[in-house]
CHARMM-style PDB file with segment names, atoms N, HN, CA, C and O in Angstrom:
ATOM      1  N   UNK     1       0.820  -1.189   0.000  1.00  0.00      PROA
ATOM      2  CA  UNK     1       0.000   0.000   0.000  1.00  0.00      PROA
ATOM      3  C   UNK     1       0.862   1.249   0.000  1.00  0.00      PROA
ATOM      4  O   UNK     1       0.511   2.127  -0.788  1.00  0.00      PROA
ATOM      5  N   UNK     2       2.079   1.507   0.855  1.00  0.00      PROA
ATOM      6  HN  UNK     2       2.364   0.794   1.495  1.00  0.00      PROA
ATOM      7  CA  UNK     2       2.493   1.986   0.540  1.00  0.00      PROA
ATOM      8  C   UNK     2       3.565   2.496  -0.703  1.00  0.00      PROA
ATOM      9  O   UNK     2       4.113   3.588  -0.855  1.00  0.00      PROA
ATOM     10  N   UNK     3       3.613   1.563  -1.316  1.00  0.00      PROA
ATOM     11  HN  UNK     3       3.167   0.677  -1.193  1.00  0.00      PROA
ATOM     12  CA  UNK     3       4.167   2.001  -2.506  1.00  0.00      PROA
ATOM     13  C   UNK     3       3.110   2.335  -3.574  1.00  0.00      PROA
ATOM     14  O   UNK     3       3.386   3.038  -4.546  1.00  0.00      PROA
ATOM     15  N   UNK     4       2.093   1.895  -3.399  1.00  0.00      PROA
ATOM     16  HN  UNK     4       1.868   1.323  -2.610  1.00  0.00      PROA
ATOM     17  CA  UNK     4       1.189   2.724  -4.219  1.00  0.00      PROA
ATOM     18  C   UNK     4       0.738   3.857  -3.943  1.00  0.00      PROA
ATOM     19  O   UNK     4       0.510   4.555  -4.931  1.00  0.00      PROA
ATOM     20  N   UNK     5       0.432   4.492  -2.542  1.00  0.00      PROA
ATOM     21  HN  UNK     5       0.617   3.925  -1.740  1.00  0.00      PROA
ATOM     22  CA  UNK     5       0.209   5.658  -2.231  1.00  0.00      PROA
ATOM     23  C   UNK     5       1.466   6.518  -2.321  1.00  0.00      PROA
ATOM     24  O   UNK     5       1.313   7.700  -2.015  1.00  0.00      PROA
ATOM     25  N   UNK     6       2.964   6.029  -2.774  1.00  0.00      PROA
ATOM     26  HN  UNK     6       3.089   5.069  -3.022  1.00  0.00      PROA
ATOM     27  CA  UNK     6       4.079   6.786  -3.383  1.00  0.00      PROA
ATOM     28  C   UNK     6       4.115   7.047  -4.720  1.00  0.00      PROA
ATOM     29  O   UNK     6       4.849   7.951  -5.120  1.00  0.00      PROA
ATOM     30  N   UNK     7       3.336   6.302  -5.615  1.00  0.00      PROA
ATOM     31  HN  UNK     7       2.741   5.567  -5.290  1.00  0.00      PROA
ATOM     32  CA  UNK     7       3.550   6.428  -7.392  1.00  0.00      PROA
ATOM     33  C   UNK     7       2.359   7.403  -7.251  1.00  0.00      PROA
ATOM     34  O   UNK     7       2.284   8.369  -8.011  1.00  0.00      PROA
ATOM     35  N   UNK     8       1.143   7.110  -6.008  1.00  0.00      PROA
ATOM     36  HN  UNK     8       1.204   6.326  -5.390  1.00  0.00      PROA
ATOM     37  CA  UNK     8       0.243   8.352  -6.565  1.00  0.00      PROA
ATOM     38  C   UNK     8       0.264   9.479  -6.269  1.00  0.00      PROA
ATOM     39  O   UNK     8      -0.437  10.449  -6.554  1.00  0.00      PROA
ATOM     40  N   UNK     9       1.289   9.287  -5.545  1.00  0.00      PROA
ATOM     41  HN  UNK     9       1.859   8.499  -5.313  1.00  0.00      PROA
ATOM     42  CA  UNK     9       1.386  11.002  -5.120  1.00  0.00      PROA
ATOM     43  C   UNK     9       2.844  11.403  -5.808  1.00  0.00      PROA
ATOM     44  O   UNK     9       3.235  12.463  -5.320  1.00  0.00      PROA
ATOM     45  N   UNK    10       3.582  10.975  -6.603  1.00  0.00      PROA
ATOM     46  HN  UNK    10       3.264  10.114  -7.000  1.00  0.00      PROA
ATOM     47  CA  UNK    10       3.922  11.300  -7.430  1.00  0.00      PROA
ATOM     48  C   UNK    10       3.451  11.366  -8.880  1.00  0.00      PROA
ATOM     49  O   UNK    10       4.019  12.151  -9.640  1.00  0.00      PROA
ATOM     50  N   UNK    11       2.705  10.792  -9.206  1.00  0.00      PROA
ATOM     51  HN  UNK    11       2.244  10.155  -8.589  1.00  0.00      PROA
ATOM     52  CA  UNK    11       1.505  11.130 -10.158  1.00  0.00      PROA
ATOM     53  C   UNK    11       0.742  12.102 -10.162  1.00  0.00      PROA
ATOM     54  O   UNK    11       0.329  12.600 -11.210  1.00  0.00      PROA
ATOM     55  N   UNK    12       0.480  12.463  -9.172  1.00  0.00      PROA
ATOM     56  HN  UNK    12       0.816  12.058  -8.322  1.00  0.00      PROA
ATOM     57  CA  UNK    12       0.062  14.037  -8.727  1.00  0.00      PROA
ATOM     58  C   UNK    12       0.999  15.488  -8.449  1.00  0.00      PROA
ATOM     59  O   UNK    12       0.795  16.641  -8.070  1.00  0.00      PROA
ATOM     60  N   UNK    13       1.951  14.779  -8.819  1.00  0.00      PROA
ATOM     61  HN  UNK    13       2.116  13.842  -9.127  1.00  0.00      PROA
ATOM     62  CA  UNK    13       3.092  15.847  -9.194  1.00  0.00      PROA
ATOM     63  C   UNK    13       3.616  16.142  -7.261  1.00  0.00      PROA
ATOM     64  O   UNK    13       4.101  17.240  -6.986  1.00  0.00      PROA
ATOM     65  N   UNK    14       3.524  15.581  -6.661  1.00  0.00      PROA
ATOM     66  HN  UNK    14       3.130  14.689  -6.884  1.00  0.00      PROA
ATOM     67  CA  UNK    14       4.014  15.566  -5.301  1.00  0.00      PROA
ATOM     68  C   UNK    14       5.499  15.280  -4.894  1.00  0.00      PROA
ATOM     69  O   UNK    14       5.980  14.206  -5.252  1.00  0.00      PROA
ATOM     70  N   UNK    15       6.151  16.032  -4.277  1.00  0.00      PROA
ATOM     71  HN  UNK    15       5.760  16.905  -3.986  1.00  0.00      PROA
ATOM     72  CA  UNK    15       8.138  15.654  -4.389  1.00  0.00      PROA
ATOM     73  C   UNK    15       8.420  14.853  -3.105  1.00  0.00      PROA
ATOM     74  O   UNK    15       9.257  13.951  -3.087  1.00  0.00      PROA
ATOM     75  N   UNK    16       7.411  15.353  -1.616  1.00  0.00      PROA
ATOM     76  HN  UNK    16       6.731  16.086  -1.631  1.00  0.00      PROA
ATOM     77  CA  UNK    16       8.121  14.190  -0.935  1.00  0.00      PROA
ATOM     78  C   UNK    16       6.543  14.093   0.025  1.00  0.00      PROA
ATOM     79  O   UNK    16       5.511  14.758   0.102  1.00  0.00      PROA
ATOM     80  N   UNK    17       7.186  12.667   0.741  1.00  0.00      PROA
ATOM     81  HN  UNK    17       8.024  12.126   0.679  1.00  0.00      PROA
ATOM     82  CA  UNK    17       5.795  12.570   1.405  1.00  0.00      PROA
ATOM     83  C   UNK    17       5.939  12.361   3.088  1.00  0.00      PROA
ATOM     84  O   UNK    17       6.741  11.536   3.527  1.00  0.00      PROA
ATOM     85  N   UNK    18       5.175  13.098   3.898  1.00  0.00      PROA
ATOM     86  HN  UNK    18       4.524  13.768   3.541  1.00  0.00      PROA
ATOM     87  CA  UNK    18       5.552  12.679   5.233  1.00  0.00      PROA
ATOM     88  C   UNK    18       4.173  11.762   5.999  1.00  0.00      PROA
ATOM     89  O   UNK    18       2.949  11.710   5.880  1.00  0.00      PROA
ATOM     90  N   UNK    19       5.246  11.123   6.825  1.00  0.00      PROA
ATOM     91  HN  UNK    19       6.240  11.166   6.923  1.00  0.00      PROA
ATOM     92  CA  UNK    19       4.170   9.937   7.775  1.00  0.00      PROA
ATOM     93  C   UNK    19       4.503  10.715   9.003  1.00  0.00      PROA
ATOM     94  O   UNK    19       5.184  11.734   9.121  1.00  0.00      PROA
ATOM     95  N   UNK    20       3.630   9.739  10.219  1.00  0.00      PROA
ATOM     96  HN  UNK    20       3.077   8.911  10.123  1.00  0.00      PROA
ATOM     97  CA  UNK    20       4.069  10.000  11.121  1.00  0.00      PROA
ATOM     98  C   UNK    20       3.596   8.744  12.277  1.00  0.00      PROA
ATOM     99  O   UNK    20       2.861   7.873  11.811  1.00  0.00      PROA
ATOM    100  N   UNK    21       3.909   8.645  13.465  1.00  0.00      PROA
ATOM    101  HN  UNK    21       4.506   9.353  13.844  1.00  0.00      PROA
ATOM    102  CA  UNK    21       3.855   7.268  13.983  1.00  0.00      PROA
ATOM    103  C   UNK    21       3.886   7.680  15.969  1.00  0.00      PROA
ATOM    104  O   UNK    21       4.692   8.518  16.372  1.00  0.00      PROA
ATOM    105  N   UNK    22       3.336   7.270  16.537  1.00  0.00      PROA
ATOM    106  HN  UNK    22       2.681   6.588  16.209  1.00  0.00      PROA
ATOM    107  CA  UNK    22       3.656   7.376  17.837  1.00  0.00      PROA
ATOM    108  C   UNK    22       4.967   6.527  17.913  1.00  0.00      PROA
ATOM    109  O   UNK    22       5.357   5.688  17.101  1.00  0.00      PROA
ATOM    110  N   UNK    23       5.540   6.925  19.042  1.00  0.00      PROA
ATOM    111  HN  UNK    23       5.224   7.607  19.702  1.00  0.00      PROA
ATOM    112  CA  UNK    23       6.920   6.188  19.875  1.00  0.00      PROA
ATOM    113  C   UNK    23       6.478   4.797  20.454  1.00  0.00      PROA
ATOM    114  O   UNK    23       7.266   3.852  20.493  1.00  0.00      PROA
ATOM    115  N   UNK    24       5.279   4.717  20.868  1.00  0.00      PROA
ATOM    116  HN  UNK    24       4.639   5.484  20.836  1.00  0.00      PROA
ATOM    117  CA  UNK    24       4.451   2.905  21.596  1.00  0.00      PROA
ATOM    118  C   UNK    24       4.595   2.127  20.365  1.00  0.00      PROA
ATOM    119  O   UNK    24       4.988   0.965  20.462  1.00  0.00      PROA
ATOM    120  N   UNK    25       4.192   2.868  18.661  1.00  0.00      PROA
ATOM    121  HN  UNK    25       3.873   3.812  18.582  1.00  0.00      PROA
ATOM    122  CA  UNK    25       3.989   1.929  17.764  1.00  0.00      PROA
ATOM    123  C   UNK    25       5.526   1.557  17.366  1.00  0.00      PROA
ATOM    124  O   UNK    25       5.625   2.134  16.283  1.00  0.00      PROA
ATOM    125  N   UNK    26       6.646   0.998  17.581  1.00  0.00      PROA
ATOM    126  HN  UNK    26       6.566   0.529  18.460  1.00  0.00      PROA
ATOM    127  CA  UNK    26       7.534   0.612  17.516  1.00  0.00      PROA
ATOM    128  C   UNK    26       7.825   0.220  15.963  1.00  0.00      PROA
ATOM    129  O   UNK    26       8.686   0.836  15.333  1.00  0.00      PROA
ATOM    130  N   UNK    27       7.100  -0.787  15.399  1.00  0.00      PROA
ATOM    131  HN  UNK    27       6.401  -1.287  15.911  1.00  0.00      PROA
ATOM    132  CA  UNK    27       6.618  -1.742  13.988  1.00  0.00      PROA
ATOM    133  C   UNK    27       6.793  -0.548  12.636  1.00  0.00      PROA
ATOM    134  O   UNK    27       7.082  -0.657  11.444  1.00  0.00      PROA
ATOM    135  N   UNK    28       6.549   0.269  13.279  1.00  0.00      PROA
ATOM    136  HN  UNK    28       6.314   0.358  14.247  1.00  0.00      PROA
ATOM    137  CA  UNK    28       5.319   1.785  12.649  1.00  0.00      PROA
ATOM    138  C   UNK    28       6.850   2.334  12.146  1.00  0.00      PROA
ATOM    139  O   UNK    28       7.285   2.487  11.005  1.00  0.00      PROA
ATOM    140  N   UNK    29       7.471   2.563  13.441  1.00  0.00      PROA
ATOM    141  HN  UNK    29       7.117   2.439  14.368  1.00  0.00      PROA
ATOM    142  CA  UNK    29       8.699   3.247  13.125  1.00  0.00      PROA
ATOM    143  C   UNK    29       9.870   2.768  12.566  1.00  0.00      PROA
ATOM    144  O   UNK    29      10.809   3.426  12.119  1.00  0.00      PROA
ATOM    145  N   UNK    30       9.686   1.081  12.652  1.00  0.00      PROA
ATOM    146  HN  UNK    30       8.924   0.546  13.015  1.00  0.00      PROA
ATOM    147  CA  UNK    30      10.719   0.372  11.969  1.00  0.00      PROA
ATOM    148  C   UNK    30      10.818   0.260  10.770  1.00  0.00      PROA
ATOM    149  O   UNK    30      11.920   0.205  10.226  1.00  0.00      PROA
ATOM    150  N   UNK    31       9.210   0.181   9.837  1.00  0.00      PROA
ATOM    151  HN  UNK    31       8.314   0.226  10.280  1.00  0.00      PROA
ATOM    152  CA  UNK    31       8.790   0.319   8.909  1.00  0.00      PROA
ATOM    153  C   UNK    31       9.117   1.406   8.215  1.00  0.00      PROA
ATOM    154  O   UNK    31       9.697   1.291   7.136  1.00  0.00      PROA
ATOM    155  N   UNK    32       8.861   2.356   8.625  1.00  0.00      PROA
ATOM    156  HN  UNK    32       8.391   2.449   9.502  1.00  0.00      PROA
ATOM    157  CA  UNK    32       9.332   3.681   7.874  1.00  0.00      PROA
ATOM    158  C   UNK    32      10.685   3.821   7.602  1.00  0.00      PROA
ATOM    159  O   UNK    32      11.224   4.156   6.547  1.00  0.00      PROA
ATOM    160  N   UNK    33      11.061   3.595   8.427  1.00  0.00      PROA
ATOM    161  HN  UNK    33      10.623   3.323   9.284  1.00  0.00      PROA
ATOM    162  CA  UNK    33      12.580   3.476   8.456  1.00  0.00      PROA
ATOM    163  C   UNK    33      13.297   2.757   7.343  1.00  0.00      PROA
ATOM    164  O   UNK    33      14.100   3.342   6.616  1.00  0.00      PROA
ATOM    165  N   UNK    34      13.014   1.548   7.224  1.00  0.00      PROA
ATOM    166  HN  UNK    34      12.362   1.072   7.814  1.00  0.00      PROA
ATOM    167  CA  UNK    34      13.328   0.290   6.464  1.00  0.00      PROA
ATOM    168  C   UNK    34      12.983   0.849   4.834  1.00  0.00      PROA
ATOM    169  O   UNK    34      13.580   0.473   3.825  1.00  0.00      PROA
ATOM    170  N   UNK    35      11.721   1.964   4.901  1.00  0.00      PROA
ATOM    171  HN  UNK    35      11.236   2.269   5.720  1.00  0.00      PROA
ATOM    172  CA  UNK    35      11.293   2.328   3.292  1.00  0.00      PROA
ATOM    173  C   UNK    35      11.512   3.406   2.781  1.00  0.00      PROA
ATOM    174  O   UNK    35      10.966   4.017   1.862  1.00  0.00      PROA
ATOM    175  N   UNK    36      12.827   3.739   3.797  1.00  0.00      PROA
ATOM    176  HN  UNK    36      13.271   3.243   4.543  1.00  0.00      PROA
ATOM    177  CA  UNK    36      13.708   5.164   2.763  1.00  0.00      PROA
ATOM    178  C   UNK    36      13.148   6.361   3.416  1.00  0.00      PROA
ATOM    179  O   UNK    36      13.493   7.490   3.070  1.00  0.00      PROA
ATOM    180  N   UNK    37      12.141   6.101   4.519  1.00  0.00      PROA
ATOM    181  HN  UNK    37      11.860   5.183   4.800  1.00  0.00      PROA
ATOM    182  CA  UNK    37      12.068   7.534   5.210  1.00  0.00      PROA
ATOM    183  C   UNK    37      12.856   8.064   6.590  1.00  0.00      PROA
ATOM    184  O   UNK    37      12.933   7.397   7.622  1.00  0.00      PROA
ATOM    185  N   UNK    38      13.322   9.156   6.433  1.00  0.00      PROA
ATOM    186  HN  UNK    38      13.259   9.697   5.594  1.00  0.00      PROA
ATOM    187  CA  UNK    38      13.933   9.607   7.235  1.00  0.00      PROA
ATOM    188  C   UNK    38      13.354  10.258   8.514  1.00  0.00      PROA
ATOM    189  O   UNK    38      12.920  11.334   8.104  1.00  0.00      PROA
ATOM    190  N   UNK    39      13.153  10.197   9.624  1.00  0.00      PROA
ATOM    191  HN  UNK    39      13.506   9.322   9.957  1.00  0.00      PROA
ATOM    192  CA  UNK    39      12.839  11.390  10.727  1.00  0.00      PROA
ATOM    193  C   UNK    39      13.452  12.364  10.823  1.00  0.00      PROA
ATOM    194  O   UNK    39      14.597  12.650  11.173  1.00  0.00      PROA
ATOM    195  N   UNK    40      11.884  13.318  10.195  1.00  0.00      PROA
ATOM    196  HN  UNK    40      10.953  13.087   9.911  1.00  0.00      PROA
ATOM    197  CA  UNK    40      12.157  14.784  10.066  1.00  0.00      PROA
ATOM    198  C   UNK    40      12.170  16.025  11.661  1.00  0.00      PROA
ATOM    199  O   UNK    40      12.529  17.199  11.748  1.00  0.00      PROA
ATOM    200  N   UNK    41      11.614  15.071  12.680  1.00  0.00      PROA
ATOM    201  HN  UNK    41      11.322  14.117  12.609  1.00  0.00      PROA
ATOM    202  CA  UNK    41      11.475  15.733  14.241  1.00  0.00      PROA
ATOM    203  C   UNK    41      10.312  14.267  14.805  1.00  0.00      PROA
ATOM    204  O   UNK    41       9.610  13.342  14.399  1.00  0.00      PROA
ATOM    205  N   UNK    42      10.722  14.846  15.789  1.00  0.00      PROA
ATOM    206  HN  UNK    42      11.293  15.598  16.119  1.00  0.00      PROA
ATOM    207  CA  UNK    42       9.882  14.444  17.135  1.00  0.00      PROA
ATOM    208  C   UNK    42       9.402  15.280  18.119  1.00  0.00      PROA
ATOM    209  O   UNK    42      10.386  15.938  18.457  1.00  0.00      PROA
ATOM    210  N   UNK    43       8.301  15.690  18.880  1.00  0.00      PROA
ATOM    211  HN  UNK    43       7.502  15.156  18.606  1.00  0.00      PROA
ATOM    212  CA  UNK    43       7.851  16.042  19.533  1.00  0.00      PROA
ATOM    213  C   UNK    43       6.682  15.451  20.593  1.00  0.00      PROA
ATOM    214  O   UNK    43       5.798  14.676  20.229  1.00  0.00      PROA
ATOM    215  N   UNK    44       6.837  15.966  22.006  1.00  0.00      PROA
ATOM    216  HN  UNK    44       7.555  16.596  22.302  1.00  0.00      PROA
ATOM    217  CA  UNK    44       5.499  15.338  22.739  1.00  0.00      PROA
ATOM    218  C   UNK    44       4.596  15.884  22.575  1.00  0.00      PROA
ATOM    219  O   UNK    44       4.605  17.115  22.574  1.00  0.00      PROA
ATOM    220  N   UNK    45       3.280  15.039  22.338  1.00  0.00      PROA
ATOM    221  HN  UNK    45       3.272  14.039  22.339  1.00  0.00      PROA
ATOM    222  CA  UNK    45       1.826  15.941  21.962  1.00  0.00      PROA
ATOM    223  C   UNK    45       1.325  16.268  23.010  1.00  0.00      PROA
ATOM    224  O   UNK    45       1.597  15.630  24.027  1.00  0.00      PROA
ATOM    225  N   UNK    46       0.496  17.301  23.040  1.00  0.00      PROA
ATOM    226  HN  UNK    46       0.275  17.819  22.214  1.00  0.00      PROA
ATOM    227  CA  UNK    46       0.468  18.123  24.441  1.00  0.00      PROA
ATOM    228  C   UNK    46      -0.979  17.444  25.016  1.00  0.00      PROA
ATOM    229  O   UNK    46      -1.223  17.171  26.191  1.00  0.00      PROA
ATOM    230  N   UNK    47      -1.819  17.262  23.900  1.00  0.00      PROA
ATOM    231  HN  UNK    47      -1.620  17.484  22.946  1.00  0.00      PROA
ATOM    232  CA  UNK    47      -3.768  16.926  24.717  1.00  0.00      PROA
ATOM    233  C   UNK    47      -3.530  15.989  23.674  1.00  0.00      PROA
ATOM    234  O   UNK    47      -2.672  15.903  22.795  1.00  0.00      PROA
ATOM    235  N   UNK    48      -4.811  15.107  24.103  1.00  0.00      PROA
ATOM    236  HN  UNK    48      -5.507  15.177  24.818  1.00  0.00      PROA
ATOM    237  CA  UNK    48      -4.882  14.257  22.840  1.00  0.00      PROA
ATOM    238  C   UNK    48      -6.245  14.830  22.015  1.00  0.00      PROA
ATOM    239  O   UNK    48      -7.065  15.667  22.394  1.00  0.00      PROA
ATOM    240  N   UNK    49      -6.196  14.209  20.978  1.00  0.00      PROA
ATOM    241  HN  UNK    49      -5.531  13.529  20.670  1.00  0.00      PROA
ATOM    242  CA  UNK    49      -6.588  14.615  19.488  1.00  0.00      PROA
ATOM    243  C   UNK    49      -7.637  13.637  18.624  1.00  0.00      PROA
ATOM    244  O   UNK    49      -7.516  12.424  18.797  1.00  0.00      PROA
ATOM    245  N   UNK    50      -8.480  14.035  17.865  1.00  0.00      PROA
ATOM    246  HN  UNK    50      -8.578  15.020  17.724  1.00  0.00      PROA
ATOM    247  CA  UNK    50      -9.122  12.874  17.170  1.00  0.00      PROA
ATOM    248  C   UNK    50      -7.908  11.778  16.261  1.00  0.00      PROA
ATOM    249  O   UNK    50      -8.149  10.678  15.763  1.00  0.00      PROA
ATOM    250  N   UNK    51      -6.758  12.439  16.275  1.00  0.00      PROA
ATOM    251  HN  UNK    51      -6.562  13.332  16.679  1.00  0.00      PROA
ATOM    252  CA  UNK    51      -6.078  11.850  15.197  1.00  0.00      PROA
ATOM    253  C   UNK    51      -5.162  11.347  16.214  1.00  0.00      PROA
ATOM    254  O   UNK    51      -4.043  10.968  15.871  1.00  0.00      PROA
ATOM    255  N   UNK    52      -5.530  11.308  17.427  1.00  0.00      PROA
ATOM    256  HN  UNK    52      -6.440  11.615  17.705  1.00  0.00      PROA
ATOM    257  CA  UNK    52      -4.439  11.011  18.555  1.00  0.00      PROA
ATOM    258  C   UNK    52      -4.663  10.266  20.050  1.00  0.00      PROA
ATOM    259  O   UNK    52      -5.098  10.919  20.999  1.00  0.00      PROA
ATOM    260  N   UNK    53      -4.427   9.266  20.133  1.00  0.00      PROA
ATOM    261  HN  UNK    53      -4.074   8.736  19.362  1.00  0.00      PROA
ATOM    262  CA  UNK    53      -5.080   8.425  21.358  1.00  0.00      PROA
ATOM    263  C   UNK    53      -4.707   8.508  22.324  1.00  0.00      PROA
ATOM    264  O   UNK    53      -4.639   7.481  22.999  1.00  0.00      PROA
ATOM    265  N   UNK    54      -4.186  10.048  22.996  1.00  0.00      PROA
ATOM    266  HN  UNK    54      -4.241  10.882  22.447  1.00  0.00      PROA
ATOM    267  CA  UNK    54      -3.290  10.175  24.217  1.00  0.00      PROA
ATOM    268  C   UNK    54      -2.752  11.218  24.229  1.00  0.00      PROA
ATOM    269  O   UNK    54      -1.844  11.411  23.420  1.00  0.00      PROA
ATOM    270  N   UNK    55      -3.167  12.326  25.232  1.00  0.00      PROA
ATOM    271  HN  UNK    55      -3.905  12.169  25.889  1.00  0.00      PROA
ATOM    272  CA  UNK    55      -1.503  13.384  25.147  1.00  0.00      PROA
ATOM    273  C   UNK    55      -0.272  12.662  25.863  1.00  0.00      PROA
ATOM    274  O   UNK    55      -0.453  11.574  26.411  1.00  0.00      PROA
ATOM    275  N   UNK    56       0.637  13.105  25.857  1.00  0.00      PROA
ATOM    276  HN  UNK    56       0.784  13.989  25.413  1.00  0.00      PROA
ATOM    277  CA  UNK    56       2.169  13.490  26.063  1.00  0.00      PROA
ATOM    278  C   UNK    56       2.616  12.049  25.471  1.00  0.00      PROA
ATOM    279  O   UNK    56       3.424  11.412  26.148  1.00  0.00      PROA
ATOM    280  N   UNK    57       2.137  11.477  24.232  1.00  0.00      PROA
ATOM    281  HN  UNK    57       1.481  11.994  23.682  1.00  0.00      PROA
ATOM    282  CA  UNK    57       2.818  10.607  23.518  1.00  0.00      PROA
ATOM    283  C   UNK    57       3.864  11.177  22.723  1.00  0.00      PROA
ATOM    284  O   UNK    57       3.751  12.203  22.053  1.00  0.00      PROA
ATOM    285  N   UNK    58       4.728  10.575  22.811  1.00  0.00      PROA
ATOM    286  HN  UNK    58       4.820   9.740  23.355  1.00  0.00      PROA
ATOM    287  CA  UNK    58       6.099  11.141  21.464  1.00  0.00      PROA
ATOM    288  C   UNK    58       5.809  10.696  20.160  1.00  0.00      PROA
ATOM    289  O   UNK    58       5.720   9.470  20.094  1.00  0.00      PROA
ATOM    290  N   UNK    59       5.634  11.297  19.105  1.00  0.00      PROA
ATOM    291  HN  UNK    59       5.707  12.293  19.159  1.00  0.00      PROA
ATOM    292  CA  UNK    59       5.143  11.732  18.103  1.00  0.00      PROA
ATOM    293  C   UNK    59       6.508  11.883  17.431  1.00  0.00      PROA
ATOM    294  O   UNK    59       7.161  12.868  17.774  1.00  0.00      PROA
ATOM    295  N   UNK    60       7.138  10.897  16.353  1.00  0.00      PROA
ATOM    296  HN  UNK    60       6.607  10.097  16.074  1.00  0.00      PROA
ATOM    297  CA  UNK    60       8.267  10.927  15.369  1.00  0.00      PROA
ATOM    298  C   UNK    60       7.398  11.216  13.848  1.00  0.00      PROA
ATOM    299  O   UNK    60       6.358  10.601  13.612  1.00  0.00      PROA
ATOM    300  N   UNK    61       7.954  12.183  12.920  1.00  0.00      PROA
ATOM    301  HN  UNK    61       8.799  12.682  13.112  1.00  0.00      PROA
ATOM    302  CA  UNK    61       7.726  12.563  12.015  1.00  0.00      PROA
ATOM    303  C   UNK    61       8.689  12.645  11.173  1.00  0.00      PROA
ATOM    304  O   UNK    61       9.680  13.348  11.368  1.00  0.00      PROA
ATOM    305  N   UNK    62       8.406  11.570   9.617  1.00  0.00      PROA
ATOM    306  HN  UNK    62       7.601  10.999   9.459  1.00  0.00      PROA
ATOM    307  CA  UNK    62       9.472  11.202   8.826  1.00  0.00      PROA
ATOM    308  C   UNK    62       8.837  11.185   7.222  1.00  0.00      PROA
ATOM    309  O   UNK    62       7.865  10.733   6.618  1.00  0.00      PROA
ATOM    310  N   UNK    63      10.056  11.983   6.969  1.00  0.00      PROA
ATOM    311  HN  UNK    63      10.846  12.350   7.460  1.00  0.00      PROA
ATOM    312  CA  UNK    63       9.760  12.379   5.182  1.00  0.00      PROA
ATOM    313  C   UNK    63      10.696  11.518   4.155  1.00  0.00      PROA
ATOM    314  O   UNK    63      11.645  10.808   4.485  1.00  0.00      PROA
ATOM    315  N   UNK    64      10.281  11.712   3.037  1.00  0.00      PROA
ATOM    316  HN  UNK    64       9.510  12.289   2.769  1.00  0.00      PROA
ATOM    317  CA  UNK    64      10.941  10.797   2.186  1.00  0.00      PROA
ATOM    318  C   UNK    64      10.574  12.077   0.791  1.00  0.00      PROA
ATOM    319  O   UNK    64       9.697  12.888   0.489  1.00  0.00      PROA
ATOM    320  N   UNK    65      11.762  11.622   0.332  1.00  0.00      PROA
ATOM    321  HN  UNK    65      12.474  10.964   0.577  1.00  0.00      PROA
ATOM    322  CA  UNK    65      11.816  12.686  -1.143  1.00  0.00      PROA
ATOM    323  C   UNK    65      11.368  11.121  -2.187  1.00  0.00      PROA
ATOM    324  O   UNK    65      11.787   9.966  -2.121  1.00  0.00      PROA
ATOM    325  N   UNK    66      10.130  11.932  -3.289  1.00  0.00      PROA
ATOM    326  HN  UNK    66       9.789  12.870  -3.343  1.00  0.00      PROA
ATOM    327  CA  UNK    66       9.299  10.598  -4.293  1.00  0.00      PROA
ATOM    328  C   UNK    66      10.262  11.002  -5.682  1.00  0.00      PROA
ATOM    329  OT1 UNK    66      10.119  10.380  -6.734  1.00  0.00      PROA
TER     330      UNK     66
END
């Protein structure tokens, strides 16, 4: 899946793409890692969020040039 959501967003004329992963999801971060993306920052999230199951989780954020 993810390599298809990389040809389409370079199909859409898109140059790089960022994920992002809590610090608990371990798998999450190994994965990214393993598929050419780099961590662009980390930060602790302050409240939690619809897009977020917890404040003061650490929050790694990693880009990849398509």
């Amino acid at each position: 899946m993810l390599h298809t959501a990389e040809a389409m967003a370079r199909e859409l004329g898109f140059s790089r793409m960022i994920v992002s992963t809590a610090d608990i999801q371990r798998a999450a971060f190994r994965f990214y890692t393993k598929s050419g993306f780099k961590r662009a920052r980390s930060e602790i999230a302050e409240a939690m969020t619809v897009k977020q199951a917890g404040g003061s989780l650490l929050r790694h954020y990693f880009e990849k040039a398509l």
